[in-house]
N, C-alpha and C positions, 0 to 999 in steps of 0.2 A: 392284102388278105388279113381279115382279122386272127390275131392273135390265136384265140380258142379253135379256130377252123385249122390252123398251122399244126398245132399240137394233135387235134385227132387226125389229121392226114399224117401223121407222122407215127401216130400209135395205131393207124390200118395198115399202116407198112410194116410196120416190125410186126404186127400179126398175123397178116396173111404173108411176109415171109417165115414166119415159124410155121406156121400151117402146113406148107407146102415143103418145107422138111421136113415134119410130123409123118406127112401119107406118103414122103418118098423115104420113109425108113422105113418102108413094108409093114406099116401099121395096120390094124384092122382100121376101117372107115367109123366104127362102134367102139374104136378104143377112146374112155373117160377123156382122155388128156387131147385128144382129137377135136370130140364133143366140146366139151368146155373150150378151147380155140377155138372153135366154129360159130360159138351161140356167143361169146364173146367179140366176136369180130360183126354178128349182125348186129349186137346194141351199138356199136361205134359205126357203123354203118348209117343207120337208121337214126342213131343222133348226127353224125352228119350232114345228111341230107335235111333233117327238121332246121337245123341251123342254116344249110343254103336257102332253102327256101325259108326261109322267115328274114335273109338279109335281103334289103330293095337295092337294085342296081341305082349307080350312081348316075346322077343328071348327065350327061354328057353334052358340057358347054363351050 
């Protein structure tokens, strides 16, 4: 796996597990620090996936 795909699967983790201690501290689902983790975990999401699909599978010889 490339490099750059390693590192953002590795900072969707630490994000969505801060997330989900975020909403199990009985947060509002509207609290700022919620939001901001949330819109921040879809850019790295959505660069993710632009990055899979833009790598071509390997010939398999």
């Amino acid at each position: 796996m490339e490099l750059n795909m390693l590192l953002l699967r590795e900072k969707i983790e630490r994000l969505r597990n801060l997330l989900y201690n975020l909403i199990g501290s009985n947060k509002q689902l509207t609290d700022k620090t919620i939001v901001d983790c949330s819109q921040e975990l879809d850019k790295l999401l959505t660069e993710y996936e632009r990055h899979k699909n833009n790598i071509s599978p390997q010939d398999a010889a």
